[in-house]
C-alpha positions as CSV (number, residue, x, y, z in Angstrom):
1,X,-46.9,6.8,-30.4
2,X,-43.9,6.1,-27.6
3,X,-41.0,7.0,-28.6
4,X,-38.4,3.9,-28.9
5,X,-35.0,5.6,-26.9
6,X,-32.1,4.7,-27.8
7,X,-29.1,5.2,-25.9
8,X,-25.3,5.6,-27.6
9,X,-23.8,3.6,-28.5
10,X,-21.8,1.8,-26.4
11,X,-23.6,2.9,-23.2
12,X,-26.2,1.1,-21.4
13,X,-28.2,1.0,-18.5
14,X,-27.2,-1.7,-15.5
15,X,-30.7,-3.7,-15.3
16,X,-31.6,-5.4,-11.6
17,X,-30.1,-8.2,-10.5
18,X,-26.9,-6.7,-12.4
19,X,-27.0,-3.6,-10.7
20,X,-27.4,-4.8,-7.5
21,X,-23.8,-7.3,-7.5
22,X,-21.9,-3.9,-8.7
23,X,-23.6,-2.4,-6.0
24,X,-22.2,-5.2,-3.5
25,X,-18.8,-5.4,-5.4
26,X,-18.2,-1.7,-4.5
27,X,-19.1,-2.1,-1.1
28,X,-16.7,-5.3,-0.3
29,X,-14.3,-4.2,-2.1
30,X,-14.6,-0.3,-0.7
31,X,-14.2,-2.1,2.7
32,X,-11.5,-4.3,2.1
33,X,-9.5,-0.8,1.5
34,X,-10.6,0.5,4.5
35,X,-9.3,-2.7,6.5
36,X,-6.4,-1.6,5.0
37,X,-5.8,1.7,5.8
38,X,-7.1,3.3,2.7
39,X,-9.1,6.8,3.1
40,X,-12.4,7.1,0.7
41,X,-11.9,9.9,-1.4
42,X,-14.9,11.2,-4.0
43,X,-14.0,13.4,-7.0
44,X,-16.0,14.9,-9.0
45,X,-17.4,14.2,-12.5
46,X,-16.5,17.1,-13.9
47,X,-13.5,19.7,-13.7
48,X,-11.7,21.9,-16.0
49,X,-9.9,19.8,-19.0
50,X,-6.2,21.0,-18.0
51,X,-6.7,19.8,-14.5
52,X,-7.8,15.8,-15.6
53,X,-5.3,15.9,-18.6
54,X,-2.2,16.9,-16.2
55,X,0.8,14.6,-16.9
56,X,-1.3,11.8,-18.5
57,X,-0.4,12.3,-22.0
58,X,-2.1,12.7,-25.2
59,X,-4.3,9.1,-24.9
60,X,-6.0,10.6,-21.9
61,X,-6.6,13.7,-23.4
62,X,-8.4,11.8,-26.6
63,X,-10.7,9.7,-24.3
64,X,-12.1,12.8,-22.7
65,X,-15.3,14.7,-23.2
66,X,-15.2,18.4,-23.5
67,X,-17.9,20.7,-22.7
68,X,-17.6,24.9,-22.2
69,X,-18.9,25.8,-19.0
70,X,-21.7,28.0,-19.2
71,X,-20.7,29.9,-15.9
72,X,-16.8,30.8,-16.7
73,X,-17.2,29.8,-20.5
74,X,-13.8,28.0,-19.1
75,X,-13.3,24.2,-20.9
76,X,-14.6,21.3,-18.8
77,X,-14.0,17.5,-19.6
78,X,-15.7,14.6,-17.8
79,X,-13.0,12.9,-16.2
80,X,-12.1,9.4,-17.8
81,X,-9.9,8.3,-15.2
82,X,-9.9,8.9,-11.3
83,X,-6.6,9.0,-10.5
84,X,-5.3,11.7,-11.8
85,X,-7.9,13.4,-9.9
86,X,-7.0,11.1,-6.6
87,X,-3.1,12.7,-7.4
88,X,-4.4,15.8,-7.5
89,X,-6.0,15.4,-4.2
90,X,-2.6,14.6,-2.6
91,X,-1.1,17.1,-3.9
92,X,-3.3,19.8,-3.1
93,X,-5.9,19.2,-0.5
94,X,-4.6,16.5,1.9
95,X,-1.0,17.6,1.6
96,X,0.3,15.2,4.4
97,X,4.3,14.9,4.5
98,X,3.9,11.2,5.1
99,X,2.7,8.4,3.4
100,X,-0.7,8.6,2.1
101,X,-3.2,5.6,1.3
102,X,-6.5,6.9,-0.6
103,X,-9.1,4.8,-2.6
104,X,-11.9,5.7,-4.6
105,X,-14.6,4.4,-6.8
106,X,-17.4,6.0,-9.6
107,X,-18.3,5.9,-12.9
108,X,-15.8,7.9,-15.6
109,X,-16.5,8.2,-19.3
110,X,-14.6,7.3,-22.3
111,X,-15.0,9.3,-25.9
112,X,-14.6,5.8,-27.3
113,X,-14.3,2.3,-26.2
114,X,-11.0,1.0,-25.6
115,X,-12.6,-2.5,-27.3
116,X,-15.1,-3.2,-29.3
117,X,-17.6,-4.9,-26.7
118,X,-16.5,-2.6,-24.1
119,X,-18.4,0.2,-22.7
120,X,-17.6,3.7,-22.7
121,X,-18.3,4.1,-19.2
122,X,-16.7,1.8,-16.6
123,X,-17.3,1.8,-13.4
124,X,-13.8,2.3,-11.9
125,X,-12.4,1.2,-8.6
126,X,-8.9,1.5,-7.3
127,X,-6.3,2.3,-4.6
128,X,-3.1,4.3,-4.9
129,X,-0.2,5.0,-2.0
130,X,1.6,7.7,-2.0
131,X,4.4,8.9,-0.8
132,X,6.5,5.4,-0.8
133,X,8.8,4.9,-3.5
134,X,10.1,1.7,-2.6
135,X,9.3,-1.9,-3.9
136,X,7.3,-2.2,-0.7
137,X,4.6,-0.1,-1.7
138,X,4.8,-1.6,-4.6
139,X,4.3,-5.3,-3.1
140,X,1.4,-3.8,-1.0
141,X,-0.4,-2.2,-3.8
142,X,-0.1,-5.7,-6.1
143,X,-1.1,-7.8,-3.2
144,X,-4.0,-5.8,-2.5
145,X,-5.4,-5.7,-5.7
146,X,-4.9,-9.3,-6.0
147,X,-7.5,-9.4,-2.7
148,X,-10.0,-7.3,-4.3
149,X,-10.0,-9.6,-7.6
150,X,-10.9,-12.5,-5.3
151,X,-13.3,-10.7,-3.3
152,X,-15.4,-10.2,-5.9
153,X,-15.0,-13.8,-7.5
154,X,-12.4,-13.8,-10.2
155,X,-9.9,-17.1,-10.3
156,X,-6.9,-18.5,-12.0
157,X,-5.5,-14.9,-12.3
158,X,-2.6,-14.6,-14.5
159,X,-0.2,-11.4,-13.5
160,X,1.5,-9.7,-16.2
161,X,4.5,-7.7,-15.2
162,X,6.5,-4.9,-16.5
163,X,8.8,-1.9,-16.2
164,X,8.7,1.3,-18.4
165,X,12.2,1.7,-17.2
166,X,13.8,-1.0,-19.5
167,X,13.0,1.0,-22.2
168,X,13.4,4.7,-20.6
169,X,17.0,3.4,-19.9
170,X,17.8,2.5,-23.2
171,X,16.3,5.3,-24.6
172,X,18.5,7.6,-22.1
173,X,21.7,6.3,-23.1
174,X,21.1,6.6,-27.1
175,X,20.6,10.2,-26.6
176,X,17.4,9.9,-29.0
177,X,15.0,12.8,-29.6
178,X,11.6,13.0,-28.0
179,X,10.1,12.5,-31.9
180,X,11.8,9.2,-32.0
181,X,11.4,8.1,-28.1
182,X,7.7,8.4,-29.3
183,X,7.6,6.4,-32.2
184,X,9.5,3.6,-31.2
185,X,7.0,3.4,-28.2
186,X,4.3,2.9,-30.6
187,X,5.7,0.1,-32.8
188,X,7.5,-1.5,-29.3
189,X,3.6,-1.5,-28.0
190,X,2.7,-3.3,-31.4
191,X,5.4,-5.7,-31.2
192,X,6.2,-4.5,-35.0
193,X,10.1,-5.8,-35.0
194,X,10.3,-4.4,-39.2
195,X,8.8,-1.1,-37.4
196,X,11.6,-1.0,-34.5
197,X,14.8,-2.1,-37.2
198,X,13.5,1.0,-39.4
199,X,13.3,3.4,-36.7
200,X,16.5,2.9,-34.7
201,X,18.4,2.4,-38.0
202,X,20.0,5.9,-37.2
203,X,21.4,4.7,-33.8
204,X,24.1,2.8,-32.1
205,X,24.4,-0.6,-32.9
206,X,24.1,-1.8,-28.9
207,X,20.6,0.2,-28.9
208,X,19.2,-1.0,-32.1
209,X,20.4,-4.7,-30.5
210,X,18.3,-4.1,-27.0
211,X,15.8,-2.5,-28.9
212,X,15.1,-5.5,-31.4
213,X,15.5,-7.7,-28.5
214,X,12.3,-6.2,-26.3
215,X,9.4,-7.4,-28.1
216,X,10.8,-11.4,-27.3
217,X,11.5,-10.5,-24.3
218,X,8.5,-12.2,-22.7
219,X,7.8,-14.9,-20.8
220,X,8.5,-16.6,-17.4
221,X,11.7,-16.0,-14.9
222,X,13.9,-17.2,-17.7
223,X,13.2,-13.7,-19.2
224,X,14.7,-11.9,-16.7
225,X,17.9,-13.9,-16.8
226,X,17.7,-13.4,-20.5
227,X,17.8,-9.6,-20.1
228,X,20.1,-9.2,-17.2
229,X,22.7,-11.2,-20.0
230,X,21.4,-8.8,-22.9
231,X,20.8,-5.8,-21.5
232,X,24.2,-5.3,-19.2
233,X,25.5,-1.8,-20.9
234,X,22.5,-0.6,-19.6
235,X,22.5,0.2,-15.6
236,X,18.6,1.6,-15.6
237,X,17.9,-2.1,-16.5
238,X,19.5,-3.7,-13.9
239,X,17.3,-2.1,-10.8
240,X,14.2,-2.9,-13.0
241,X,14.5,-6.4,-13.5
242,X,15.6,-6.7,-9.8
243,X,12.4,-4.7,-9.0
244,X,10.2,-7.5,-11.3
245,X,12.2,-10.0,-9.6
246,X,11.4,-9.1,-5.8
247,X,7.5,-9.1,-7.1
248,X,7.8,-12.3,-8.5
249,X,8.6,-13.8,-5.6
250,X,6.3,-12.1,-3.7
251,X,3.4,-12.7,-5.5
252,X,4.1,-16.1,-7.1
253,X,2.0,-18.0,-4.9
254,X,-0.8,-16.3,-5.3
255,X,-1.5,-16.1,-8.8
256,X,-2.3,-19.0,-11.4
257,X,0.2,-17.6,-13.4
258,X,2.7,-15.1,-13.6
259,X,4.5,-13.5,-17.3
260,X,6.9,-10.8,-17.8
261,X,6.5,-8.7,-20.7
262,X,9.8,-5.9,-21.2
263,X,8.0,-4.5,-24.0
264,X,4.9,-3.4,-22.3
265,X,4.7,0.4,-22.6
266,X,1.2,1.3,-21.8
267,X,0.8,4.4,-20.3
268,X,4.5,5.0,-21.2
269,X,3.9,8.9,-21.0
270,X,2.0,8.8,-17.6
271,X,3.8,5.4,-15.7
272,X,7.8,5.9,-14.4
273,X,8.1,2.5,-13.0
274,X,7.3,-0.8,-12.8
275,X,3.1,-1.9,-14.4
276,X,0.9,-4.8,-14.4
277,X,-1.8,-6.2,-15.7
278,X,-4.5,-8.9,-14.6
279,X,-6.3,-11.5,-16.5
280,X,-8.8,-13.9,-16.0
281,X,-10.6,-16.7,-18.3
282,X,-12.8,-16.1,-20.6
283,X,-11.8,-12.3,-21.1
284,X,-9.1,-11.1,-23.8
285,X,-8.9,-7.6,-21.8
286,X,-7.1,-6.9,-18.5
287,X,-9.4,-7.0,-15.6
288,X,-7.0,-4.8,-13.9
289,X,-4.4,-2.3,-14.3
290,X,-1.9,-0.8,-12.5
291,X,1.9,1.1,-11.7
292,X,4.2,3.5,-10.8
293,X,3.3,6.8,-11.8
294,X,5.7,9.4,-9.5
295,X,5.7,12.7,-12.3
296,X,1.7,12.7,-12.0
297,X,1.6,15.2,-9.1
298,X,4.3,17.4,-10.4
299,X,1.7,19.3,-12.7
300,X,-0.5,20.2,-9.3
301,X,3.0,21.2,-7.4
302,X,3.8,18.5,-5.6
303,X,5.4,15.6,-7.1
304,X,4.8,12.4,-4.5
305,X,6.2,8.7,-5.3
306,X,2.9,7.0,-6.3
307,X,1.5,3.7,-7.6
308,X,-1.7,2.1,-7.4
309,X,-4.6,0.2,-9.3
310,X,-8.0,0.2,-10.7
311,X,-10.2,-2.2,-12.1
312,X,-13.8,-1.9,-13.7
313,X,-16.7,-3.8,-12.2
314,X,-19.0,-3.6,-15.2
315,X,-16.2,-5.6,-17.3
316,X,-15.7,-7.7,-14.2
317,X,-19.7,-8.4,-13.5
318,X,-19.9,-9.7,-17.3
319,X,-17.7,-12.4,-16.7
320,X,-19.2,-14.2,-13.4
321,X,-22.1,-16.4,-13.8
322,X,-25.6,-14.8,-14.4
323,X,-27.2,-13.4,-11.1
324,X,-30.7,-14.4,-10.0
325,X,-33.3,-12.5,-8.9
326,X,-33.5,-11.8,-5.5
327,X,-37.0,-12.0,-4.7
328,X,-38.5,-10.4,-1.8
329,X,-40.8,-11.7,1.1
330,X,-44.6,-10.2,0.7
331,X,-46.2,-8.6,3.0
332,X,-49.8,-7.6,3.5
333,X,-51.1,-3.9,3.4
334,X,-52.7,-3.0,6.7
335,X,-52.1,-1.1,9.1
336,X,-51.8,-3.9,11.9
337,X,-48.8,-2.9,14.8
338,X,-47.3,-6.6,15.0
339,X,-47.4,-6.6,10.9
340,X,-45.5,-3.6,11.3
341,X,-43.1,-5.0,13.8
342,X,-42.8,-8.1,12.3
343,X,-41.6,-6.1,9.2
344,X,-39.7,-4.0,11.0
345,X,-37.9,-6.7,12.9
346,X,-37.2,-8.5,9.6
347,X,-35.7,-5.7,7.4
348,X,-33.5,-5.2,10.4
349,X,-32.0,-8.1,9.9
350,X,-31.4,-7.3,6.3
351,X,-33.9,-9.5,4.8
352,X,-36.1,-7.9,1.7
353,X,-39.9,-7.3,2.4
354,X,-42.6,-5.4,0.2
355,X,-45.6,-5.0,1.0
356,X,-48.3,-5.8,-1.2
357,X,-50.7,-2.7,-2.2
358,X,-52.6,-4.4,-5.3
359,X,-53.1,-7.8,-3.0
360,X,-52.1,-9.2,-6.7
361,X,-48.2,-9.4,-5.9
362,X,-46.2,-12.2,-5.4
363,X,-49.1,-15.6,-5.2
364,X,-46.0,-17.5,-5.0
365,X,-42.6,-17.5,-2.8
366,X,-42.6,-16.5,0.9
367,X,-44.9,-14.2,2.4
368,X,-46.1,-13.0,6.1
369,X,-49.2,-14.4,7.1
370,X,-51.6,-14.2,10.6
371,X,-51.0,-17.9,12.1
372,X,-51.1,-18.7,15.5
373,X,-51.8,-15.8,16.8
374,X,-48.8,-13.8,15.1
375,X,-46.8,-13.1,11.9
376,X,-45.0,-15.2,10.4
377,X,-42.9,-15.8,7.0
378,X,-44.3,-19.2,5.5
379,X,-43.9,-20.2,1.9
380,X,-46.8,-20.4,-0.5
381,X,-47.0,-22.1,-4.0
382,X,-49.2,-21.9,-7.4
383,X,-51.0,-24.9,-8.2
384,X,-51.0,-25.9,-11.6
């Protein structure tokens, strides 16, 4: 009897024609870096848990497999995020005193979905600059990823902005423990205003205000006026919301629509600076993600200004139109030298040709045949 396999849950295989537009995603959007001055880099799978867990916080430390390794009975986690292995590179390998553009792309694994139609392992793809600390980089970084989103077909992208430095300000000038920093973090991310007014009840009266302000802080540019009036006690503030305001501008134009959020924490222990998020129709999760994350290369040695983005093309795949199958053009089997150069000269110009070894392939569609004295590709049909 054959056995039935079953893979976990949550993991599948990528079936042709599927596999074959990831395949072409990567390698547009893999190029489009390198018009742009980003350097490939290629981590690997696997390395020892402390080294992928560096300055990422606990989340990233939940999401990640752990295996002993047989040969140093040292712990090893498959990573489930390439860029703290990208920072990690800067740091340690390329160590270049200027500014550094790096991009990458493979498959990381996640111990559980981060939604419940979501795989657990994406296939992530993303660019990071370091060594820039400015809004330019910034701007660049946004703009770019906005590029590689159309590249591979997604429209009407909505750009969701925000700056982990609203709150790290106001947390900063109520002297508040780490304890407390944390769990306000959690019910900020969940919007929870009951959550926020029980927490901060301990604190000043100006910080429990900004705090119970955040969550509505959300919207278009009339949110950053909002703030700026608001949030004045607190100077941190200030230089984010003129940060979010330079992007704005930049990147207006090129987005359907465009949303600031203040109370967007994610990755509140791993980001320092300004984040984003894209979304597209038809899709309740971010098709991309991205932001400032300057502290990430202090735990290799070498702390460098950084920001960057990655997307998922699995996720992204799922939400363009089926792909067809691409069907090839038969050929023959014999050992003729113009059928051989005629299928030669064909695949070198990238079109697909298989050559028939049962004689029972492909009745239908386009095929080589002998005709006036040479090869050619005609197209034959099935008769009903």
């Amino acid at each position: 009897m054959m056995q039935n396999w079953i893979l976990p849950e949550n993991i599948e295989d990528i079936l042709p024609p599927d596999a074959r537009r990831i395949e072409k995603m990567r390698r547009d959007v893999l190029d489009l870096f390198h018009c742009h001055g980003y350097d490939l880099v290629m981590p690997p799978l696997i390395e020892h848990v402390e080294s992928l867990r560096s300055g990422t916080g606990r989340d990233m430390d939940l999401r990640t497999f752990k295996l002993v390794d047989q040969m140093s009975g040292r712990m090893l986690g498959l990573r489930a995020d390439i860029t703290p292995q990208v920072a990690r590179i800067d740091a340690q390998l390329l160590n270049r005193q200027g500014i550094a553009r790096l991009c990458y792309a493979g498959s990381v694994l996640h111990t559980h979905p981060l939604g419940l139609t979501r795989t657990r392992e994406p296939y992530q793809i993303g660019a990071d600059i370091y060594g820039h600390s400015g809004i330019e980089s910034d701007i660049e970084i946004q703009k770019l990823m906005l590029d590689a989103l159309s590249h591979v077909g997604i429209e009407k992208i909505h750009l969701d902005l925000g700056h982990v430095g609203v709150f790290r300000s106001i947390a900063t000038v109520s002297g508040m423990d780490e304890g407390l920093e944390s769990d306000l973090f959690q019910v900020l991310q969940a919007k929870d205003l009951p959550g926020i007014v029980e927490l901060s009840s301990s604190l000043d009266e100006k910080v429990r205000r900004a705090l119970c302000l955040l969550p509505e802080l959300y919207g278009g540019m009339e949110v950053l006026d909002k703030a700026r009036e608001a949030l004045c006690d607190f100077p941190g503030v200030m230089n984010a919301l003129s940060d979010l305001e330079a992007v704005a501008l930049e990147l207006s134009g090129r987005v359907s629509d465009l949303s600031f959020d203040l109370a967007e924490l994610r990755g509140y222990h791993y980001h320092s600076g300004m984040v984003f998020a894209v979304y597209a129709e038809r899709c309740a999760n971010a098709v991309a993600l991205g932001g400032r994350y300057d502290e990430v290369g202090r735990a290799f040695g070498r702390a460098r200004p950084a920001t960057g983005f990655s997307m998922d093309l699995r996720e992204i795949a799922g939400l363009l139109p089926s792909a067809s199958e691409e069907t090839a053009i038969q050929a023959p089997f014999s050992k003729d030298p113009a059928l051989l150069d005629a299928i030669e000269r064909l695949r070198s110009e990238g079109k697909r040709v298989a050559v028939d070894l049962s004689g029972l392939e492909g009745k239908a569609g386009s095929r080589l045949e002998f005709q006036d004295g040479k090869w050619c590709v005609v197209e034959t049909f099935l008769m009903d």
